[in-house]
C-alpha positions in Angstrom: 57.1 85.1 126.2 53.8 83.2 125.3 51.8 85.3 124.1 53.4 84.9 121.2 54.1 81.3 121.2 52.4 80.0 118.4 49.4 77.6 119.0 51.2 75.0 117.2 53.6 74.9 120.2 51.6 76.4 123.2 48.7 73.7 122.9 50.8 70.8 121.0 54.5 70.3 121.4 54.4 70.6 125.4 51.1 69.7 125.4 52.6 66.1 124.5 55.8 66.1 126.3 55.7 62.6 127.6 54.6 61.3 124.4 57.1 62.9 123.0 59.3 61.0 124.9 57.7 57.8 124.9 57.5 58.1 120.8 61.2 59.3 120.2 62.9 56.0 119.2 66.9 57.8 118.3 68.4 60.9 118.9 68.3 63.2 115.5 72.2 63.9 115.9 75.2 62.7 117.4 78.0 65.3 119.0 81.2 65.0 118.2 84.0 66.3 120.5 84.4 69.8 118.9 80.7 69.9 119.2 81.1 68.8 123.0 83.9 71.7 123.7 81.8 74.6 122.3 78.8 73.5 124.8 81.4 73.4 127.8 82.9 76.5 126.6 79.2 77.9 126.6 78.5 77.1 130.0 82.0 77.6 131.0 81.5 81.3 130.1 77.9 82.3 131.6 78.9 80.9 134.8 81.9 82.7 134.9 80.3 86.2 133.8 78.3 85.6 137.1 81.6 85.5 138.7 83.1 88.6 137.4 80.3 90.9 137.8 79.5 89.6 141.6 81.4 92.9 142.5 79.1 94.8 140.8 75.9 93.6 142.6 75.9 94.9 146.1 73.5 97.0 146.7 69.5 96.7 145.6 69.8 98.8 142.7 73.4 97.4 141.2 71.2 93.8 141.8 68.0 94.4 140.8 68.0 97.3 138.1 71.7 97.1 136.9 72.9 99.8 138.6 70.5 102.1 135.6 74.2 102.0 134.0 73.3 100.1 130.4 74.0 101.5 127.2 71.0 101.8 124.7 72.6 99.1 122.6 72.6 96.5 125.9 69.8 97.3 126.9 67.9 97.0 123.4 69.8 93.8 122.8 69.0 92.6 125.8 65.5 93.9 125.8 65.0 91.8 122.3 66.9 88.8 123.4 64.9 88.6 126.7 61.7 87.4 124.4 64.5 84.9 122.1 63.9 82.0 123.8 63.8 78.7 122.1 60.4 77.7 122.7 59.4 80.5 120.7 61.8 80.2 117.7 61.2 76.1 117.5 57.8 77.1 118.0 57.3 79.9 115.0 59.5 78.0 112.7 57.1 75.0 113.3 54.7 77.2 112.5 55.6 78.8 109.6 56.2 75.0 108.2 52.3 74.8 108.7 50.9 78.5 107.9 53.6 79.9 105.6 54.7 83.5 106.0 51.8 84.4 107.8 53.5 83.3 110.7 56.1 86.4 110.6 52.9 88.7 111.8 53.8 87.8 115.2 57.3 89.1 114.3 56.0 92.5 113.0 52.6 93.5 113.4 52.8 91.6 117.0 55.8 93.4 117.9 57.5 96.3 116.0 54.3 99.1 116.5 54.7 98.2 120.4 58.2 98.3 120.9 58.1 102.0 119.3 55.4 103.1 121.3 56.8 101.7 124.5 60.5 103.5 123.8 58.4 106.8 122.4 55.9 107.3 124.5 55.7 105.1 127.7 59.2 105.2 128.6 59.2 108.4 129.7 56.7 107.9 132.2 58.5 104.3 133.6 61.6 105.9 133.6 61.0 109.1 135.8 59.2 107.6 138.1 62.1 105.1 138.7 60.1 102.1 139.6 62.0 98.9 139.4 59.0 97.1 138.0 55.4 97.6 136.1 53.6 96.5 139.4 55.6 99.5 140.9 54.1 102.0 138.3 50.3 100.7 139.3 51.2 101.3 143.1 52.2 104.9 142.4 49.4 105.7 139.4 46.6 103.8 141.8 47.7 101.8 145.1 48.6 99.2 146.7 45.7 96.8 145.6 46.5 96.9 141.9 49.8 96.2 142.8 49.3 92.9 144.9 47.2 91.4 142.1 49.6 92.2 139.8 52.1 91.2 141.5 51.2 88.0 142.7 49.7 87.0 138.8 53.2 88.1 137.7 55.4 85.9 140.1 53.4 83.1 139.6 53.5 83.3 135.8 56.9 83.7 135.9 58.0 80.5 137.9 55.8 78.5 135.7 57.3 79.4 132.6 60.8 78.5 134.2 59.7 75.4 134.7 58.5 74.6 131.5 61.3 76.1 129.8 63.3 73.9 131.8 61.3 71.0 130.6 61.1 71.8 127.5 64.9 72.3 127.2 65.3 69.1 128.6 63.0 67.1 126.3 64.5 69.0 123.7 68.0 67.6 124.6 66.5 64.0 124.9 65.5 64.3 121.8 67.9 65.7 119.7 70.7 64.3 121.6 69.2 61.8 123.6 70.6 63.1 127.0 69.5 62.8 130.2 66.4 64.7 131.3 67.4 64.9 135.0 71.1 65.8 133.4 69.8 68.7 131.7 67.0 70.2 134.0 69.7 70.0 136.8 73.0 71.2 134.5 70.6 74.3 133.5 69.0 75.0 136.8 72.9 75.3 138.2 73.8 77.5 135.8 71.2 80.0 135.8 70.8 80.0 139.6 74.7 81.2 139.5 75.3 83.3 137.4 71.7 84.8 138.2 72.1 84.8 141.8 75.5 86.2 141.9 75.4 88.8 139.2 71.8 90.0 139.5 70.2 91.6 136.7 73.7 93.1 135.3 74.5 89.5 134.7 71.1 88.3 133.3 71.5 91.5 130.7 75.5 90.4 129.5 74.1 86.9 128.9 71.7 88.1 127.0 73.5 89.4 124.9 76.1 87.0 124.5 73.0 84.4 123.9 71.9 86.9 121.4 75.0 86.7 119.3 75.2 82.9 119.6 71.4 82.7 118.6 72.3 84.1 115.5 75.2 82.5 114.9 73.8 79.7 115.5 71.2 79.9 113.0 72.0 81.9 110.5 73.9 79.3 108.2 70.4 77.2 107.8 68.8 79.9 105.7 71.6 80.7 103.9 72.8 76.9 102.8 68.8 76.2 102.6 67.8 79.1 100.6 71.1 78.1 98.1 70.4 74.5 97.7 66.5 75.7 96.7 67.5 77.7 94.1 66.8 81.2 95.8 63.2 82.6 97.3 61.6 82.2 93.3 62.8 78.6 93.6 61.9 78.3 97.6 58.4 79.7 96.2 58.1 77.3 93.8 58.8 74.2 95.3 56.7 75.2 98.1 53.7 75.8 95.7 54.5 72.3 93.9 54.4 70.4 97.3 51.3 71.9 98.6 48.7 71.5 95.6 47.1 68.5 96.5 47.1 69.5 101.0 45.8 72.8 100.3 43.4 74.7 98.0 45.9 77.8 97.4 49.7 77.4 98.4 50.4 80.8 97.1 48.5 81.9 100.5 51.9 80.7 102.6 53.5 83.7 101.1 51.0 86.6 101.7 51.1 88.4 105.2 47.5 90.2 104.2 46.0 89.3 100.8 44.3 86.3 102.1 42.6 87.3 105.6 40.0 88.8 104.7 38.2 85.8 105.5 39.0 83.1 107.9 38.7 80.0 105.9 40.7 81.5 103.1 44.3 81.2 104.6 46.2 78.5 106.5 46.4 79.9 109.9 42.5 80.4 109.8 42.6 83.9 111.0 40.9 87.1 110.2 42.7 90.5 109.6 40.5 92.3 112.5 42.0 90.0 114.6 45.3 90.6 114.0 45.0 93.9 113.8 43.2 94.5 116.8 43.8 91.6 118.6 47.6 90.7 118.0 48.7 93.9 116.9 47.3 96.2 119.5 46.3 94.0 122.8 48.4 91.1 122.9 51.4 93.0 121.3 51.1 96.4 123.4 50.0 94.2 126.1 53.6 92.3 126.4 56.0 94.4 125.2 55.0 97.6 127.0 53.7 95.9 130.0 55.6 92.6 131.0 58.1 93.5 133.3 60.4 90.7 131.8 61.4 93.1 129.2 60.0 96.1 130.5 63.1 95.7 133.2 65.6 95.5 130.1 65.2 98.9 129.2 65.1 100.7 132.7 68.3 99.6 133.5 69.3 102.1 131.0 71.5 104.9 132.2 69.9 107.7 131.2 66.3 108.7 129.8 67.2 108.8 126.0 68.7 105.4 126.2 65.8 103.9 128.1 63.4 105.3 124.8 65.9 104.4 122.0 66.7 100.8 123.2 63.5 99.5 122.4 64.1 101.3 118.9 67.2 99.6 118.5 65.2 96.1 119.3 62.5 96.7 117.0 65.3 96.6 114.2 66.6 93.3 115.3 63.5 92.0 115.8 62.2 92.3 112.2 64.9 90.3 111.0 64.1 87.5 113.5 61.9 86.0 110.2 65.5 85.3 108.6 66.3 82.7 111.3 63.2 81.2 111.9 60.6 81.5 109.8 62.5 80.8 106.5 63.9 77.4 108.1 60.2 76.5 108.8 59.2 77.2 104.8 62.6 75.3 103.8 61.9 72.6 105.8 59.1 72.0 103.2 60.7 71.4 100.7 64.6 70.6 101.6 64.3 67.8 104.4 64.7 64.3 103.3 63.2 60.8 104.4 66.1 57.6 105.1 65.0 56.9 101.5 65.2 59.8 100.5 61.6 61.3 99.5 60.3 64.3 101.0 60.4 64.2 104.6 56.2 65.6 106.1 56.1 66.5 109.3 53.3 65.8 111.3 51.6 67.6 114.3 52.0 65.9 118.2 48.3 64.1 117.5 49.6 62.0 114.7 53.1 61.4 116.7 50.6 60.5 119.7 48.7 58.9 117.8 51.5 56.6 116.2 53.4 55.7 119.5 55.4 52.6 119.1 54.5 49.5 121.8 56.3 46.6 122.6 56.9 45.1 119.8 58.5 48.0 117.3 55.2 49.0 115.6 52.0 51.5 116.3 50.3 50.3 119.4 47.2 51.5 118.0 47.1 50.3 114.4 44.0 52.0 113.7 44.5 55.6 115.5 47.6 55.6 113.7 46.5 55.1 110.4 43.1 57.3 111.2 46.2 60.4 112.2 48.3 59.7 109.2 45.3 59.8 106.7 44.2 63.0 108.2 47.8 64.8 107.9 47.3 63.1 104.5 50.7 61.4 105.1 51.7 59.8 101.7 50.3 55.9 101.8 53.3 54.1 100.7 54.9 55.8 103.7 52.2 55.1 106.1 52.5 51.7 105.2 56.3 51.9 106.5 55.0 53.6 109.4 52.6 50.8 110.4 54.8 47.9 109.3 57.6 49.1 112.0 60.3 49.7 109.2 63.4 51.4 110.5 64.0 53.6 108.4 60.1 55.1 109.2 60.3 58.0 111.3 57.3 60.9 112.2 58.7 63.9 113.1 56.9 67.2 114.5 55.9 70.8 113.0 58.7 72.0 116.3 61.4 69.8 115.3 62.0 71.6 111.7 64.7 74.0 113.1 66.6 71.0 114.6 66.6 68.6 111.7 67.6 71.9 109.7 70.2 72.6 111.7 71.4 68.6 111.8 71.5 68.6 108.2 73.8 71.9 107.0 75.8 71.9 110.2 79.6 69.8 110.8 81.3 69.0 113.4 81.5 72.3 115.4 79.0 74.1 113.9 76.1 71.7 115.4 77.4 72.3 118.4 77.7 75.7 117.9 73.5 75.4 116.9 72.9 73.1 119.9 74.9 75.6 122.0 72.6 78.4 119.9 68.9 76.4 121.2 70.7 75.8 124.6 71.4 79.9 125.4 67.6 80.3 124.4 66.3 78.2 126.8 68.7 79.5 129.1 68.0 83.2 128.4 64.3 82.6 129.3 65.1 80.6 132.7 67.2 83.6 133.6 65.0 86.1 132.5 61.9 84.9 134.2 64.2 84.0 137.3 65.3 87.5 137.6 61.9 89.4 136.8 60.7 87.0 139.3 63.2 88.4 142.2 62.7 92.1 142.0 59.0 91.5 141.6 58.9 89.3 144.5 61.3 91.8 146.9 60.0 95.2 145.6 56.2 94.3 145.3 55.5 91.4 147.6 58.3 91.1 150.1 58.8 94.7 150.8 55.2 96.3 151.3 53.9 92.9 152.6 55.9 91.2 155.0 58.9 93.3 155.8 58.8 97.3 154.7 61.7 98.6 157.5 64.5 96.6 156.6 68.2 97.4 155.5 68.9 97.7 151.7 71.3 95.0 152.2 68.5 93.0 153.9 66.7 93.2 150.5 69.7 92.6 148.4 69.6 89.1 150.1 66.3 88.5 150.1 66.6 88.9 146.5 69.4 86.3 146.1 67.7 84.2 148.2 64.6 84.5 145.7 66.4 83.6 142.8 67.6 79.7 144.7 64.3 79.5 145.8 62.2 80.3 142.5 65.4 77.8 140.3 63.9 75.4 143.2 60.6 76.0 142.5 61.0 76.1 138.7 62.8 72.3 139.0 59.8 71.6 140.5 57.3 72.6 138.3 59.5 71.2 135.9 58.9 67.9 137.2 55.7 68.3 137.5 55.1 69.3 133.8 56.1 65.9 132.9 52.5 64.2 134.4 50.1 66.9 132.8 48.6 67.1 129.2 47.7 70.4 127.6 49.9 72.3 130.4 51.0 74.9 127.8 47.5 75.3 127.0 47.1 76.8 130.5 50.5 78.5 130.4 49.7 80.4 127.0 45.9 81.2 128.9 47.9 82.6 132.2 49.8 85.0 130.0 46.7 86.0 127.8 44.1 85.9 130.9 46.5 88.9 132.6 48.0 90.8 130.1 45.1 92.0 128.3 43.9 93.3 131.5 46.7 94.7 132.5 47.0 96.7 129.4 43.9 98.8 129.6 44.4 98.8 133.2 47.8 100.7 132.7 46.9 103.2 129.8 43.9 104.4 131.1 46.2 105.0 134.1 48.9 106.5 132.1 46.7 109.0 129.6 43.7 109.6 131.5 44.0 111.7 135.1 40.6 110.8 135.8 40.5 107.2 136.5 40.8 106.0 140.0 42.6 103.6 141.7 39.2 101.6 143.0 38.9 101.7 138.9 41.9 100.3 138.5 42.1 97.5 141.0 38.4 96.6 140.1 39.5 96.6 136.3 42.4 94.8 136.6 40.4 92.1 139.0 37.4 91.8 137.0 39.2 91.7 133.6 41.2 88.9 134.8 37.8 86.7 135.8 36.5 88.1 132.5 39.5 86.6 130.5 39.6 83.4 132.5 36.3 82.3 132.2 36.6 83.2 128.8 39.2 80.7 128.2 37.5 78.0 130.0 34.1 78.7 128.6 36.1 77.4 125.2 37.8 75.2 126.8 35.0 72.5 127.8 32.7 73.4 124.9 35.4 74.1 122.2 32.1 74.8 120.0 32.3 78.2 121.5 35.5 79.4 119.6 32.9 80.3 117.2 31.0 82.7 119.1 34.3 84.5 120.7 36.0 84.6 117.0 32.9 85.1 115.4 33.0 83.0 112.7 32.5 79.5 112.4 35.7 78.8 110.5 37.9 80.1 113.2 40.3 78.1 114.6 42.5 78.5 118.0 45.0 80.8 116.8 42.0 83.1 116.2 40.7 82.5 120.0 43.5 83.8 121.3 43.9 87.0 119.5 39.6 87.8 120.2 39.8 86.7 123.6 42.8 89.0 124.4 40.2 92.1 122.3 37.3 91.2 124.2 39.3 91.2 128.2 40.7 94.9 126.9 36.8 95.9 126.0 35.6 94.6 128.9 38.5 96.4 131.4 37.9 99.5 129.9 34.9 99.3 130.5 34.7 98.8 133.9 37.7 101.4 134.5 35.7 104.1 132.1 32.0 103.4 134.7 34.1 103.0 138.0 35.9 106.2 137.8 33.1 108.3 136.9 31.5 107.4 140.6 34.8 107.8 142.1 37.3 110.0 143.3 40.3 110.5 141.6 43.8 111.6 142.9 44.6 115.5 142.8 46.5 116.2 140.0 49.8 117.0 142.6 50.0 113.6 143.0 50.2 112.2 139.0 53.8 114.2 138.3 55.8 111.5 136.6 52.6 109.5 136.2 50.4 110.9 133.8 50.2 112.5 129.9 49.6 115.7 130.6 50.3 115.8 134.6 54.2 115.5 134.1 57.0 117.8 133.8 59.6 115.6 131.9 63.2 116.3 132.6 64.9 118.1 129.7 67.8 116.7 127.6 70.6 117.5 125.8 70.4 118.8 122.0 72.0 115.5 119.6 72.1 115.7 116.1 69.0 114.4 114.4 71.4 110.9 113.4 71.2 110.3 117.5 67.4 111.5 117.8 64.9 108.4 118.9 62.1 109.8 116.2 64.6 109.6 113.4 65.4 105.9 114.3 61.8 105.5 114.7 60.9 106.6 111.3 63.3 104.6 109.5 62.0 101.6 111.4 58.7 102.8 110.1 59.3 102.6 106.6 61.0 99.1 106.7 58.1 98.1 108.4 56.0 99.6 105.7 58.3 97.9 102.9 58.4 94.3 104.5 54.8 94.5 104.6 54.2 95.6 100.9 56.6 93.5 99.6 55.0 90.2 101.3 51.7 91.4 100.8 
């Protein structure tokens, strides 16, 4: 999801989509037909998983929950692979090209303490209350209000990012492959609306993992070829350091997580350790993975309450190797990708690509923007000359394309398509993902206590199907519409942030506090939404602001979003904290399943301690610990 889509992508790479396109002179690979068979077989596969499992999705809970039948190892692959999407590893690898290892905090910090809190402690209470999603759990802790404005926030947000991941997919495709936009948004669309529609959410989860697998597979021989050819990480380290003296006052800062944020100006990404502490690691991180329903759903489709905690347990593990596959390509990408002439290859950010777009006649249509851009990214000058003189063999490329030109220069026949196939099942997992999440949020949460509350489970069961044409619909839409708009991941990324922050205090105070009211939580949740927004667009037409809202003058937008996300949670709580002190709570009766300390938790069966959640939890714990020592 986008909360942890780095800036670098969020505000840039869609930001520029139809420059993009408009710049892009030839694809960056050709397939062969070996390459050609393994996307068919790809497709041939998810569509017929939707098939086989049709059987399987008859009633509302078989379709929208799974049946509660998954295994803790599905559901905590699925539960990972749900947030896998490409966007977000193009979009981190990008970013680690730019900021270095720092990048891999939205990998641990921003995720692993979250996942272990949401599998040891919040579970419990989502699980026994057997909502089918988080706006179910506010509808039962407050009412109906909190609900309907979570709710609606939540479908919105979720059709949107369909959309642009079907966009962005399809640019994507154009160019690396130079297919068809319409080919792709409508080949994709198809796909996910069958194997979606007919399958539910048991089919959404097996895809998952099967995208899983091929994400890895996909990627994993670019680190290893990469990290060979540059003579190990001491060789990576110091190449890296080599390249970077004369762009950067200390290139040993792209390989410290912590040593270098004490202050903003002192590390690449221009952030401060209170802020990603704080704001990454506690609000935006707890705020997603314990709160967005689009993994949330993962893991209650579970089939039993110590499979619902472990399976985020069993994520958090995959998720702090994620670095391996994406960050790493980013940092070899520095020093491994080659120029037609063979000198180091420096990619450029979507202003300079903008900036550089060719006209009529096969050079820059702006000479002097270009050349303005190119100095400014400190391009080398014998290569901006080559740039502005039209020469063929002079090509910008993007922060976001790293993983792809990686990938198109280690991988064969076969094996590119097996990485095309590999970018492809992201994109694809997050289309299904939000498409699903969208459907039992819409039935259970809108259609249901809204418009129809009396009718047949099979009623809803169609209703849901229904859902999922009508939001692929909607998605090609805003697909389509993506392509006319500047900056329109800037307002995706501020959707995401704007609600989930809220949402987040709205929820614990709900979950660990019997006091707080549902008027508090409603008027929390509403105000810290207005809060958030006007936040965002208070920066957003006076960008001078970013200053007062990171405080520091040498924050930049990575920063913003991390303070912003702080400030919405301080300001909720607030506002929950005063309302429910003047307002009446529920009795205590009512909170069983709901609330720490107001719930009777059903008792399980003894395991041995190699089966126990806390013991997988405290070996993820000191991994954690390690990783975080060792790239201090």
């Amino acid at each position: 999801m986008f909360e942890l889509v780095p800036a670098s992508l969020a505000s840039a790479f869609p930001a520029s989509l139809p420059t993009l396109l408009a710049a892009s002179t030839s694809p960056l690979a050709r397939l062969r037909p070996l390459d050609i068979a393994v996307i068919a077989i790809y497709f041939g596969m998810v569509i017929w998983i939707g098939f086989y499992l049709k059987g399987k999705a008859n009633t509302s809970e078989e379709f929208f929950m799974a049946g509660r039948e998954m295994t803790a190892w599905i559901a905590g692959l699925s539960f990972v692979s749900a947030n896998m999407g490409s966007l977000e590893l193009m979009g981190w690898a990008g970013s680690a090209y730019q900021y270095g290892i720092l990048a891999t905090h939205w990998y641990w910090i921003g995720a692993i303490p979250a996942m272990l809190f949401l599998g040891l402690v919040m579970m419990p209470f989502y699980y026994v209350s057997k909502i089918h999603s988080v706006p179910g759990y506010l509808n039962l802790r407050y009412d109906g209000r909190a609900r309907s404005v979570a709710a609606v926030a939540f479908a919105i947000e979720m059709i949107l990012m369909s959309g642009v991941n079907m966009f962005a997919m399809a640019v994507v495709m154009k160019v690396v492959l130079g297919w068809d936009l319409n080919f792709s948004i409508i080949v994709s669309s198809v796909a996910v609306a069958l194997y979606v529609g007919l399958g539910g959410l048991r089919s959404a989860i097996f895809n998952e993992v099967l995208q899983f697998v091929l994400i890895w597979g996909g990627a994993l021989l670019v680190p290893i070829l990469g990290l060979f050819q540059a003579g190990g990480f001491s060789g990576l380290k110091a190449r890296i350091i080599t390249n970077l003296q004369t762009t950067f006052p200390d290139p040993t800062s792209y390989f410290h997580l912590w040593r270098d944020t004490s202050h903003f100006a002192a590390n690449p990404m221009g952030v401060h350790w209170t802020g990603i502490v704080f704001g990454l690691g506690f609000v935006i991180s707890f705020g997603y993975w314990t709160t967005d329903f689009l993994v949330v759903q993962r893991v209650l489709a579970a089939h039993n309450l110590r499979a619902a905690r472990i399976a985020p347990i069993i994520g958090s593990f995959f998720k702090m190797a994620v670095p391996f596959i994406v960050i790493l390509p980013g940092l070899l990408g520095l020093v491994l990708l080659q120029n037609p002439d063979m000198s180091r290859r420096q990619l450029v950010g979507e202003d300079v690509t903008a900036a550089c777009a060719v006209g009529s006649v096969g050079t820059p249509a702006d000479p002097t923007a270009c050349s303005t851009a190119m100095s400014n990214a400190k391009v080398a000058p014998d290569y901006q000359q080559k740039v502005l003189s039209g020469a063929p063999d002079a090509e910008l490329h993007t922060y976001n394309q790293v993983l792809p030109l990686m990938m198109v220069r280690y991988m064969g026949p076969g094996l590119l398509g097996l990485g095309i196939t590999a970018l492809i099942a992201g994109f694809m997992s997050g289309m299904a993902g939000n498409v699903s999440a969208f459907s039992t949020v819409w039935t259970y949460d809108i259609y249901r206590p809204l418009i129809h509350k009396t009718a047949s489970d099979a009623h809803y069961v169609l209703i849901g199907r229904l859902s999922i044409v009508i939001g692929v619909l909607v998605s090609i839409v805003a697909a389509y519409v993506v392509q006319q708009f500047h900056g329109i991941m800037d307002y995706v990324q501020a959707l995401f942030s704007i609600f989930v922050a809220p949402l987040l205090a709205t929820i614990l105070f709900g979950m660990f506090w019997k006091r707080a009211t549902a008027l508090a939580g409603f008027l929390g949740l509403m105000c810290g939404i207005i809060f958030s927004g006007s936040l965002f667009l208070w920066v957003k037409f006076n960008p001078a602001k970013l200053a007062v809202v990171a405080l520091s003058d040498a924050a930049k937008p990575m920063a913003e979003n991390v303070f912003r996300a702080l400030w919405a949670f301080i300001v909720t709580s607030i506002i929950v904290v005063m309302v429910s002190m003047i307002s009446k709570p529920k009795p205590e009766s009512e909170l069983n399943g709901l609330v720490y300390g107001a719930t009777v938790l059903p008792t399980e069966e003894p395991v041995p301690f190699y089966k126990r959640e806390w013991t997988w939890a405290i070996a993820v714990i000191v991994v954690f610990a390690i990783l975080n020592i060792l790239f201090w």
